[in-house]
C-alpha positions in Angstrom: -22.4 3.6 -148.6 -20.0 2.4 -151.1 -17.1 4.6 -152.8 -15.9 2.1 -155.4 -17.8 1.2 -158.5 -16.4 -1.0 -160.9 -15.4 0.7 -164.7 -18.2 0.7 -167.0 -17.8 -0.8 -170.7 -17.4 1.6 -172.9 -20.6 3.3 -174.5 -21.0 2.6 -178.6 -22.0 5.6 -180.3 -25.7 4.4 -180.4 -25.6 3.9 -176.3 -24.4 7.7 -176.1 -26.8 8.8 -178.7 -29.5 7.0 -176.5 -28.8 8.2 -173.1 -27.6 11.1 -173.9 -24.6 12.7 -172.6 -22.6 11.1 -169.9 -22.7 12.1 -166.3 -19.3 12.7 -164.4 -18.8 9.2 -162.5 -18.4 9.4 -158.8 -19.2 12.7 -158.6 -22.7 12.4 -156.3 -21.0 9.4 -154.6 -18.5 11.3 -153.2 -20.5 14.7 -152.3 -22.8 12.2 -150.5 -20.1 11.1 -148.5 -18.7 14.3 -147.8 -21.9 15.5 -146.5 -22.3 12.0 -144.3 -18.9 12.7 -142.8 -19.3 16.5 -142.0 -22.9 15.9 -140.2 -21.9 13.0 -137.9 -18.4 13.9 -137.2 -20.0 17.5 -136.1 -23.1 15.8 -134.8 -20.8 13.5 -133.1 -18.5 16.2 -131.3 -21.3 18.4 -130.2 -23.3 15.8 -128.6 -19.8 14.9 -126.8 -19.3 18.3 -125.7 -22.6 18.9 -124.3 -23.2 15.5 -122.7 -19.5 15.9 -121.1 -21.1 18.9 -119.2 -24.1 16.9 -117.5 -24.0 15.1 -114.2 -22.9 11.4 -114.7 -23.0 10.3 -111.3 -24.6 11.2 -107.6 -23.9 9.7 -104.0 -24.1 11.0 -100.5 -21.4 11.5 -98.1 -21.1 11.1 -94.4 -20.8 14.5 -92.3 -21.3 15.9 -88.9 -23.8 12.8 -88.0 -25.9 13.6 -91.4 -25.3 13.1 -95.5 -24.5 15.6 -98.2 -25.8 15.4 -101.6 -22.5 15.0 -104.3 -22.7 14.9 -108.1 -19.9 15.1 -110.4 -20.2 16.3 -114.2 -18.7 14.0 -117.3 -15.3 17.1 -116.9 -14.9 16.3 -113.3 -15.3 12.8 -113.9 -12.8 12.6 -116.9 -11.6 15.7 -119.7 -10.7 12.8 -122.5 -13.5 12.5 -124.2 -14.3 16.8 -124.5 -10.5 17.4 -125.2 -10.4 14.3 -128.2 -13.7 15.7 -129.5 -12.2 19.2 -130.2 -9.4 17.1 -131.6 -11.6 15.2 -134.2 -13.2 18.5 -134.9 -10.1 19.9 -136.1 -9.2 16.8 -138.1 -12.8 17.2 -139.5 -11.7 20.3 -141.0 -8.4 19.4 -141.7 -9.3 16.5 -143.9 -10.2 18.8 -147.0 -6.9 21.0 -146.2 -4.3 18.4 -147.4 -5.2 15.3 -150.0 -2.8 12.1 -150.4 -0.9 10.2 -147.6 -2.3 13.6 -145.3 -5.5 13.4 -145.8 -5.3 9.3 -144.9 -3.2 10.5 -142.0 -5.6 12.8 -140.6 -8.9 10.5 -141.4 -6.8 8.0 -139.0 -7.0 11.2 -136.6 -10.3 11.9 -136.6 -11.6 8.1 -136.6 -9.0 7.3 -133.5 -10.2 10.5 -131.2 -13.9 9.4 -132.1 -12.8 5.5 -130.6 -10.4 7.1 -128.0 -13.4 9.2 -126.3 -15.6 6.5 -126.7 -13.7 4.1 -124.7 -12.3 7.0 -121.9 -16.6 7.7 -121.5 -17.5 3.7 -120.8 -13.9 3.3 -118.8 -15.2 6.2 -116.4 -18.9 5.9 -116.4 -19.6 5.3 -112.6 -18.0 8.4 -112.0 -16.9 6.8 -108.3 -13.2 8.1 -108.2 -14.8 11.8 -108.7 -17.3 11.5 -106.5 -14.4 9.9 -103.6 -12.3 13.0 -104.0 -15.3 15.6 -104.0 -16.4 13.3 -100.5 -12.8 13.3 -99.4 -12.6 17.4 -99.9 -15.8 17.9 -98.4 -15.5 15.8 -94.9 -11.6 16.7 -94.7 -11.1 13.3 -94.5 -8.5 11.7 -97.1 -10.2 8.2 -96.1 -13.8 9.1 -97.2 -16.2 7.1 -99.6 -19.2 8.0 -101.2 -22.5 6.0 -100.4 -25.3 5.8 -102.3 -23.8 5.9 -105.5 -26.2 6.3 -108.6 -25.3 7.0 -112.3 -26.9 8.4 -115.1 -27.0 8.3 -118.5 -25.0 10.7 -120.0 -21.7 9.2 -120.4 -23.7 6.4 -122.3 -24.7 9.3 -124.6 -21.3 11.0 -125.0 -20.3 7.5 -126.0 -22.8 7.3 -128.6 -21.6 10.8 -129.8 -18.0 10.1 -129.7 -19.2 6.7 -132.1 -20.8 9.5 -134.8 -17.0 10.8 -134.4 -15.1 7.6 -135.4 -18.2 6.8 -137.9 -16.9 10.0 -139.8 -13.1 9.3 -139.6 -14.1 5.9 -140.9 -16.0 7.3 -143.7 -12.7 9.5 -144.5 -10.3 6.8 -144.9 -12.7 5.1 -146.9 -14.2 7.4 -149.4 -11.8 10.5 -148.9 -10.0 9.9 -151.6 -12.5 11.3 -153.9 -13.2 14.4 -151.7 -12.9 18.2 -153.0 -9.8 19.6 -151.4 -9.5 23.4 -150.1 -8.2 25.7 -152.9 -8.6 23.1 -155.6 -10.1 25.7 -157.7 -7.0 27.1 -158.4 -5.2 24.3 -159.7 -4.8 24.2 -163.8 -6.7 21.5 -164.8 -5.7 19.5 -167.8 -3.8 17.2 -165.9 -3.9 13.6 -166.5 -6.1 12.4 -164.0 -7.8 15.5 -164.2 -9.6 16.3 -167.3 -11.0 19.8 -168.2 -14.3 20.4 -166.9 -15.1 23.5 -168.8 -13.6 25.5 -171.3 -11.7 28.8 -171.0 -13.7 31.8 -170.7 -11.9 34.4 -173.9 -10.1 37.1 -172.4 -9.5 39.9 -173.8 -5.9 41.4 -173.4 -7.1 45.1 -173.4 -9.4 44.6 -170.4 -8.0 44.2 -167.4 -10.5 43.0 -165.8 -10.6 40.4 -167.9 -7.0 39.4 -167.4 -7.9 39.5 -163.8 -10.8 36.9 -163.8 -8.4 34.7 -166.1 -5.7 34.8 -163.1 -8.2 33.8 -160.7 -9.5 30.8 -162.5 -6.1 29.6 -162.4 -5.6 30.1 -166.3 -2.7 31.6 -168.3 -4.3 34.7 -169.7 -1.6 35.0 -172.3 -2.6 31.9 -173.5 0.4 30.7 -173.9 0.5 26.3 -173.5 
């Protein structure tokens, strides 16, 4: 999905009168990307959550002549990849709190604790150093292994999750730019990169209520430039 289009020529005045009026550039671009980012990066952390809660690995151990079942869950096996997902969830959010150099910085956020749990999940996917201390805490015996070792699949799927996570922090760095910000409502346009949008409602200074709405649009009730 591409953010940058290149500038149209200008329209004559029979192209306008053609097609009618002009459609603000960019503008579905960058909801669509906004949208993108929000369901994978929330996709992304809630699949890493839950996943981080399954078994990833079983085995045996040796005890009193006989064997004992042992699993270990993705948290017993490793807490990087839950904790970072909570991470990029708050940068998630964060992204439309702050705009400029911030909002790059915490894009960068988001995309590395997407890549950071990804790469914890794969490092500690046979679970085996888990399932030695759970042996070694069952037996009493600070020299026990686990036998029969066996993994599953789930911290291949909190992998894939953590991926949606550093899909969405990539997404944010490259088409954040020309995302809404929190509170931007507020702000007077008129500016020059920021053209009006709509024209001032008329207030009336002997309603108050009126004088009220004004203040809340951002606009100088007085009317004064």
């Amino acid at each position: 999905m591409g953010c940058v289009s290149a500038v149209p020529p200008p329209r004559t005045d029979e192209d306008a009168a053609a097609s009618g009026p002009e459609a603000p550039r960019g503008r579905g671009g960058g909801r669509r990307s906004v949208a993108v980012a929000l369901l994978l990066g929330a996709l992304g952390a809630t699949v890493v959550l839950l996943a981080s809660g399954r078994v990833w690995a079983r085995g045996t151990a040796a005890i009193g002549g006989g064997s004992l079942p042992l699993s270990a869950d993705g948290r017993a096996v490793t807490g990087v990849p839950a904790a970072l997902a909570i991470v990029g969830l708050a940068a998630l959010v964060a992204v439309f709190a702050v705009r400029g150099k911030g909002r790059m910085l915490v894009s960068a956020l988001l995309a590395l604790s997407g890549l950071g749990a990804a790469l914890s999940a794969l490092a500690h996917a046979d679970g085996r150093r888990a399932l030695d201390e759970a042996a070694a805490r069952t037996t009493a015996d600070t020299a026990a292994h686990v036998a029969g070792l066996t993994q599953t699949a789930w911290p291949y799927v909190t992998a894939g999750g953590a991926a949606l996570i550093l899909v969405a922090g990539v997404l944010a760095l490259w088409c954040g730019h020309a995302w809404p910000a929190m509170g931007g409502r507020y702000e007077r346009d008129g500016g020059p990169d920021r053209p009006r949008s709509r024209k001032a409602a008329v207030v009336d200074p002997d309603r108050p209520e009126d004088l009220w709405k004004a203040l809340d649009r951002g606009e100088d009730p007085t009317g004064t430039p």
